[in-house]
VMD Tcl script that builds the backbone (N, CA, C; Angstrom):
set m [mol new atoms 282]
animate dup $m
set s [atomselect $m all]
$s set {name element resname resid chain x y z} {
  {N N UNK 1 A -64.882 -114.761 -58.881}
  {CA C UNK 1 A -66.264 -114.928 -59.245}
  {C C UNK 1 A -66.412 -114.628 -60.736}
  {N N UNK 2 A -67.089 -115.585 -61.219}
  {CA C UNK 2 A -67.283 -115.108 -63.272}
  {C C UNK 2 A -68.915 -115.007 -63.525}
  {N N UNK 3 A -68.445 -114.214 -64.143}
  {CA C UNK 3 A -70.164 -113.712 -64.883}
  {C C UNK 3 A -70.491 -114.632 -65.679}
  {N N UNK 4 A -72.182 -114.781 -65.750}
  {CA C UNK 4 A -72.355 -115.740 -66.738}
  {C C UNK 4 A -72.307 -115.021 -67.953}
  {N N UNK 5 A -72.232 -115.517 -69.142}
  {CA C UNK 5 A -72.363 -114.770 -70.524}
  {C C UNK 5 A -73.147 -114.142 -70.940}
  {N N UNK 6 A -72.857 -113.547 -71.668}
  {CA C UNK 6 A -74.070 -112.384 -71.848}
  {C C UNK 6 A -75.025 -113.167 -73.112}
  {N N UNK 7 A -76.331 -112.727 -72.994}
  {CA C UNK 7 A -77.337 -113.274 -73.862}
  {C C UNK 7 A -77.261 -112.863 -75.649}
  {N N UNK 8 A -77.789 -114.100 -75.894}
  {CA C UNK 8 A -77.647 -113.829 -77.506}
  {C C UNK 8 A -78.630 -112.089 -77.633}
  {N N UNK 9 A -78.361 -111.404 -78.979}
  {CA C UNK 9 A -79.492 -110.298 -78.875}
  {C C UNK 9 A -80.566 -111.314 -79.488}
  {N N UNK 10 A -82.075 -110.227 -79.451}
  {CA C UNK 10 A -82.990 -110.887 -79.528}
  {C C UNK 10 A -83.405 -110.707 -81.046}
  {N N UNK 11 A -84.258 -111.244 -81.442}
  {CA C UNK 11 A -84.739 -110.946 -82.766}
  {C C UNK 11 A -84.918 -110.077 -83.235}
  {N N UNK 12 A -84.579 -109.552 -84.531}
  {CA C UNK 12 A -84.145 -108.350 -85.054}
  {C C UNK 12 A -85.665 -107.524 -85.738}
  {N N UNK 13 A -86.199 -106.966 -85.957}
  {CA C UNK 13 A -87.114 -106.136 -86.494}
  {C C UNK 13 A -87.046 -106.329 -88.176}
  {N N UNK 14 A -88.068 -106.448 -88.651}
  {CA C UNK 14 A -87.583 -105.945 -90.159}
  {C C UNK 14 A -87.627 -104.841 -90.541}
  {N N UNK 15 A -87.294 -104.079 -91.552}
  {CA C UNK 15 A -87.424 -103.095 -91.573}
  {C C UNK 15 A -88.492 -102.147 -91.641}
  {N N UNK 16 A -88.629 -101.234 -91.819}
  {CA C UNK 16 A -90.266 -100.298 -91.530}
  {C C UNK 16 A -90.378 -99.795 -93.097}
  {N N UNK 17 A -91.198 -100.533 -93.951}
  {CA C UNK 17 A -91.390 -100.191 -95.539}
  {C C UNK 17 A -92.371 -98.805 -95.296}
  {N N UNK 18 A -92.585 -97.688 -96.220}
  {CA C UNK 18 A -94.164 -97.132 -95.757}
  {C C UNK 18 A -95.269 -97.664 -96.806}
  {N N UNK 19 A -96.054 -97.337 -96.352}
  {CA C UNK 19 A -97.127 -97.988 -97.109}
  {C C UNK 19 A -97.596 -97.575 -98.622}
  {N N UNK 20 A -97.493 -98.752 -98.819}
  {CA C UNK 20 A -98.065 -97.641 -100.645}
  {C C UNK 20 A -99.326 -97.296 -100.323}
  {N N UNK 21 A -99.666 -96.294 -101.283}
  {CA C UNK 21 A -101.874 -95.944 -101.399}
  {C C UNK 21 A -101.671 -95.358 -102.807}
  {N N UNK 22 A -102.945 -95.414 -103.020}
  {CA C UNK 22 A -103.409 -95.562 -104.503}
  {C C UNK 22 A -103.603 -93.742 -104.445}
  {N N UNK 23 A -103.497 -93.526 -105.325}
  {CA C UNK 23 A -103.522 -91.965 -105.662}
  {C C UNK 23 A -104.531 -91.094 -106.053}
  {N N UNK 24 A -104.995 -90.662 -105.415}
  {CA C UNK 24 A -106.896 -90.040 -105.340}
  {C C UNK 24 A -107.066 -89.522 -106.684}
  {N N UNK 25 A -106.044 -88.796 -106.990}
  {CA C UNK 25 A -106.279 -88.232 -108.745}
  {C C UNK 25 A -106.358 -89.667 -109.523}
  {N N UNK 26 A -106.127 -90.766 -109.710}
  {CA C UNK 26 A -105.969 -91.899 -110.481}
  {C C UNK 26 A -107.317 -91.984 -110.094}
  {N N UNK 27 A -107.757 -92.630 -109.242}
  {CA C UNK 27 A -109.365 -92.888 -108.984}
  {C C UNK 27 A -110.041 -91.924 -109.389}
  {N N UNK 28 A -109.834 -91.045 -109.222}
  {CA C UNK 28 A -110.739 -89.706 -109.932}
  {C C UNK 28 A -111.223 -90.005 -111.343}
  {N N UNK 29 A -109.751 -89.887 -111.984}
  {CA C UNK 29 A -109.571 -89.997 -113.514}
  {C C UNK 29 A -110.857 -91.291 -113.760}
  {N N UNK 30 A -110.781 -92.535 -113.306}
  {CA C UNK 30 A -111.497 -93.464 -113.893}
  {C C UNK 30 A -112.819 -93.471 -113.053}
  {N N UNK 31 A -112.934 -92.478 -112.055}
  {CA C UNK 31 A -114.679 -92.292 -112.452}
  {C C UNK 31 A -115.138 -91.651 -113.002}
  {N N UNK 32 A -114.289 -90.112 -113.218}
  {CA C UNK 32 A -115.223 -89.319 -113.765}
  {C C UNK 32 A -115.160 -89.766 -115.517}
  {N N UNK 33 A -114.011 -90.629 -116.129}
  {CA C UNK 33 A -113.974 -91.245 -117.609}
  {C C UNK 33 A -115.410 -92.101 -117.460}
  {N N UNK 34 A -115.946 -92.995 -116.441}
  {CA C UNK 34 A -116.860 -94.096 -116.550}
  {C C UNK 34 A -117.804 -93.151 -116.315}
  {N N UNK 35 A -117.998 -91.788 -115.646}
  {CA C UNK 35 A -118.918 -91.601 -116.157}
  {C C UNK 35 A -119.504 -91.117 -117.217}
  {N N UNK 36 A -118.824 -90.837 -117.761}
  {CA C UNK 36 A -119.378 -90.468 -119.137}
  {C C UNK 36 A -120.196 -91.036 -120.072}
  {N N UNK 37 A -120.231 -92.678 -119.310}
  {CA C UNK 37 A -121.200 -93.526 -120.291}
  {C C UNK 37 A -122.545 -93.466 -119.872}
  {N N UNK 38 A -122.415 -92.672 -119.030}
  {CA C UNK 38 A -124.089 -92.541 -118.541}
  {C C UNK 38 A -124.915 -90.988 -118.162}
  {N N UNK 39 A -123.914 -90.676 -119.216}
  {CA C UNK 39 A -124.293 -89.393 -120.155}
  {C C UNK 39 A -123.702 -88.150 -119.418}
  {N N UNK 40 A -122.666 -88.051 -118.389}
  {CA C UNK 40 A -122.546 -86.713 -117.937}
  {C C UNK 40 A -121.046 -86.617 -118.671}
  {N N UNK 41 A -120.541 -85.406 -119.142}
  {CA C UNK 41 A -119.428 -85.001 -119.980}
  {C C UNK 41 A -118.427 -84.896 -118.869}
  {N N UNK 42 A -118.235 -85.351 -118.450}
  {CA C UNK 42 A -116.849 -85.415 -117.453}
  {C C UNK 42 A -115.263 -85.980 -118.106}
  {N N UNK 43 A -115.730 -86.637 -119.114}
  {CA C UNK 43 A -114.376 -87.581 -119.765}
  {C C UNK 43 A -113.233 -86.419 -119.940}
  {N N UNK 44 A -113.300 -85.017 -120.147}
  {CA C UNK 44 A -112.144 -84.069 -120.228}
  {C C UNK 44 A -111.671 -84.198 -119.051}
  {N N UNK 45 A -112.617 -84.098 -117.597}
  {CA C UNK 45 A -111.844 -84.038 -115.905}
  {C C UNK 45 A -111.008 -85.406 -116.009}
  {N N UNK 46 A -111.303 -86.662 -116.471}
  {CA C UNK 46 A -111.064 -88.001 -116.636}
  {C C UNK 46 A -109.413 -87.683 -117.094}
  {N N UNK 47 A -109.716 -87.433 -118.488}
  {CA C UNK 47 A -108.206 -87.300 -119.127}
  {C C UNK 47 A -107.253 -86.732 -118.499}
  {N N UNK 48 A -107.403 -85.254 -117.665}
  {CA C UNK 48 A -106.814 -84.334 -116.858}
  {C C UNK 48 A -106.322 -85.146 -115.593}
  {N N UNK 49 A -107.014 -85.326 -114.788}
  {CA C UNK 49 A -106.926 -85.947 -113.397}
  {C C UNK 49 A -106.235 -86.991 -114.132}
  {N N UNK 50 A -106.311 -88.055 -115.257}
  {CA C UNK 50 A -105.267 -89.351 -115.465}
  {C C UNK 50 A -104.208 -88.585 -115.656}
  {N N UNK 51 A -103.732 -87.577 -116.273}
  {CA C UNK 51 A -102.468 -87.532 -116.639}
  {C C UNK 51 A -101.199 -86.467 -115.939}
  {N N UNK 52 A -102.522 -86.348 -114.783}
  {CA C UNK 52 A -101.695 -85.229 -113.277}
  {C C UNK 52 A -101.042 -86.622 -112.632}
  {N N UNK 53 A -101.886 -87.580 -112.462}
  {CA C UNK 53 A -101.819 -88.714 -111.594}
  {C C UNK 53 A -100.780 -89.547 -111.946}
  {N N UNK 54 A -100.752 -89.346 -113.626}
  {CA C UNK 54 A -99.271 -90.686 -113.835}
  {C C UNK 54 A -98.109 -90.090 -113.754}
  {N N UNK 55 A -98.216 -88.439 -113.814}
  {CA C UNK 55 A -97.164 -87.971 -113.888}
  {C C UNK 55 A -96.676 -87.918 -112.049}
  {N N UNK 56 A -97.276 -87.966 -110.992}
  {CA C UNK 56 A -97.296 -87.654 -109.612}
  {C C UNK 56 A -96.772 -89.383 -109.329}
  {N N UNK 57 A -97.207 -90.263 -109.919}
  {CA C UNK 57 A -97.038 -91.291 -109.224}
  {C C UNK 57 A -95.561 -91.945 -110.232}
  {N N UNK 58 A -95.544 -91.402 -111.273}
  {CA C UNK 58 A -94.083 -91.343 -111.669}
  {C C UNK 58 A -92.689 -91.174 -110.514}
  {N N UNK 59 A -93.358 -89.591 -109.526}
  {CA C UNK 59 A -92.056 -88.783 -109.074}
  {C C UNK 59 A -92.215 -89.566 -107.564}
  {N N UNK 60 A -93.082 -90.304 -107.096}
  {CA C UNK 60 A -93.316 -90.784 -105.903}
  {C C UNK 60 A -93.179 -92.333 -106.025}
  {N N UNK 61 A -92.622 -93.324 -105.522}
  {CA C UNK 61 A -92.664 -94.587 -105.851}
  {C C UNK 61 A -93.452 -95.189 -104.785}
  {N N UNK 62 A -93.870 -94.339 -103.939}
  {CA C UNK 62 A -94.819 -94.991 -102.645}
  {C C UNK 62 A -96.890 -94.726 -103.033}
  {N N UNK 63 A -96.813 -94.548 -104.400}
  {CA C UNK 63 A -97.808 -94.217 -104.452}
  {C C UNK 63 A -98.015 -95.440 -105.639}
  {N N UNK 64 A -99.554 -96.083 -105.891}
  {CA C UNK 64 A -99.892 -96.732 -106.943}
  {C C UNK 64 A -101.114 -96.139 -107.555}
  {N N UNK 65 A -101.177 -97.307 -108.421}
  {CA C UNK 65 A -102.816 -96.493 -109.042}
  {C C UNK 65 A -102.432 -96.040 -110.479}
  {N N UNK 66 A -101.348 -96.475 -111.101}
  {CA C UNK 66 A -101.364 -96.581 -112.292}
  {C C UNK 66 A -101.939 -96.944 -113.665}
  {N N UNK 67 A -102.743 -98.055 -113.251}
  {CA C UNK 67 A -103.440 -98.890 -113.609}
  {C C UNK 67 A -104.560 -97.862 -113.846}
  {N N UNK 68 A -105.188 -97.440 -112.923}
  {CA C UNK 68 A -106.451 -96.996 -112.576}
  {C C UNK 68 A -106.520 -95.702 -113.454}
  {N N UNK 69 A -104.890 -94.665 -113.145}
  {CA C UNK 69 A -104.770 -93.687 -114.188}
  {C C UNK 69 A -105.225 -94.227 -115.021}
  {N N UNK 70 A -104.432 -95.119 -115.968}
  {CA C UNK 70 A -104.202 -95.239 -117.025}
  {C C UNK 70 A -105.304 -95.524 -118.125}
  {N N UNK 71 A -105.922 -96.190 -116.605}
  {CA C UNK 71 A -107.645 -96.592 -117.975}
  {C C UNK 71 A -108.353 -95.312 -117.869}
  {N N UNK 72 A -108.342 -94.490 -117.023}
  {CA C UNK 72 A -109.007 -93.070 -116.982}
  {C C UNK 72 A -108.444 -92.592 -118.348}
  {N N UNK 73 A -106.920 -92.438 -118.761}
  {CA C UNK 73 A -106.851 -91.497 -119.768}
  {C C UNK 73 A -107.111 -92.429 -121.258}
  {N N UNK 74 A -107.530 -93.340 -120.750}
  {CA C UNK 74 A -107.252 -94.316 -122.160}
  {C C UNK 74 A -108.979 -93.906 -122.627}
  {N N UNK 75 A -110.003 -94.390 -121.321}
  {CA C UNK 75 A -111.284 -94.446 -121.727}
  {C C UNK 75 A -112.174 -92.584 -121.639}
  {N N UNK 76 A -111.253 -91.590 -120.973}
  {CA C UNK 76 A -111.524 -90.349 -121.720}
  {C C UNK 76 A -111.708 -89.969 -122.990}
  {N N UNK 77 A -110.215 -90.813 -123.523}
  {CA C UNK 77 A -109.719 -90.295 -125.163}
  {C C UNK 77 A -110.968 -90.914 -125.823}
  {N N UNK 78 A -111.168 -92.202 -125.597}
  {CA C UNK 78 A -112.427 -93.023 -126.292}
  {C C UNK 78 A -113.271 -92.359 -126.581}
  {N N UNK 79 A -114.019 -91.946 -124.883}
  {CA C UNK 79 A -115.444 -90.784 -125.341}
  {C C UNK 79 A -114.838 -89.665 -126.151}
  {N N UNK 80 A -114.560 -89.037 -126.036}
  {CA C UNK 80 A -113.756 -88.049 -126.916}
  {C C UNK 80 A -114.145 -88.152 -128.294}
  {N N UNK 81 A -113.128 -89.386 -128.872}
  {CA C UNK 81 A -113.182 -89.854 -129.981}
  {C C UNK 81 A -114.456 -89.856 -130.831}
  {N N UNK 82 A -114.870 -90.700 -129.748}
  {CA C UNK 82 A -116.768 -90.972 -129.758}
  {C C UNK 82 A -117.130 -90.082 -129.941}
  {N N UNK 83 A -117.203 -89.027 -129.479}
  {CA C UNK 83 A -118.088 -87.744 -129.578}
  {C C UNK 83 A -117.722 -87.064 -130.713}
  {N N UNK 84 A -116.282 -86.790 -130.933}
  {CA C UNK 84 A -115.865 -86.241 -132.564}
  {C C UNK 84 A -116.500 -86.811 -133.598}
  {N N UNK 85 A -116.505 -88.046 -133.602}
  {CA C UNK 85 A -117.650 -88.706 -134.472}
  {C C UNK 85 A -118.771 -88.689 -134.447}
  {N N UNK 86 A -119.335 -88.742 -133.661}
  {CA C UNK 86 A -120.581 -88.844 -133.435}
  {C C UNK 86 A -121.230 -87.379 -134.384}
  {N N UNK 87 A -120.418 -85.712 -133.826}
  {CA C UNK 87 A -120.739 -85.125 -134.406}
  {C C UNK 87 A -120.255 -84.896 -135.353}
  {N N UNK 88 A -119.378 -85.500 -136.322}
  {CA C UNK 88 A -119.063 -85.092 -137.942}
  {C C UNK 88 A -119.992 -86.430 -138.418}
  {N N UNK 89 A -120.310 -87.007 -137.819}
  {CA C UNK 89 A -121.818 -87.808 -138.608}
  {C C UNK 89 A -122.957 -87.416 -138.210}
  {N N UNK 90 A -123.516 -86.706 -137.205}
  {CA C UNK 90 A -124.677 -85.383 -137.378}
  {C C UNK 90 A -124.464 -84.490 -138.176}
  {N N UNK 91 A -123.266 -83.907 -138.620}
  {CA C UNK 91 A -123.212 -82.944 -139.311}
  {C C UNK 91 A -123.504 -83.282 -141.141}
  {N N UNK 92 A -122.768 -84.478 -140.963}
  {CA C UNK 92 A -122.319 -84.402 -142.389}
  {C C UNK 92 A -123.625 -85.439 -143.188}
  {N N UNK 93 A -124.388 -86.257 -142.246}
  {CA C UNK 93 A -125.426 -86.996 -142.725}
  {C C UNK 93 A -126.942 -85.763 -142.729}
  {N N UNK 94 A -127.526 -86.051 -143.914}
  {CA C UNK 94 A -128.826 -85.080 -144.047}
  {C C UNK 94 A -130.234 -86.095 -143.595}
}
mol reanalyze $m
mol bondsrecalc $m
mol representation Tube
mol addrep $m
């Protein structure tokens, strides 16, 4: 008596990636930078929270939100800037 053959295996799985997510300090960074244009001084939390966040999503490759850092610490420095000026031209204009 013969066995019939054994079955092909079945379709293989792909593999299990994990999921990227965007990095809560990166989102942070670029609201509390945007808000600053509508007058609350947050752009220092902005700069801070961007540059915890690029450095975290540096050491993690499952995390994104680089982007999002990045305009946080870019548009902190701006107000910043802005504001250094702003007051050495209150100061220095009579």
């Amino acid at each position: 008596m013969s066995w019939p053959p054994p079955l092909p295996p079945g379709p293989t799985r792909p593999p299990v990636v994990p999921a990227r997510r965007p990095n809560a300090l990166a989102v942070a960074s670029l609201c509390c930078s945007v808000a600053s244009c509508v007058g609350v001084v947050t752009w220092v939390l902005g700069i801070i929270f961007g540059h915890i966040a690029l450095s975290q999503i540096k050491r993690d490759p499952t995390q994104t939100g680089r982007g999002l850092a990045l305009a946080g610490v870019i548009i902190g420095w701006a107000f910043g800037a802005l504001l250094l000026v702003g007051m050495v031209l209150l100061v220095t204009v009579d």
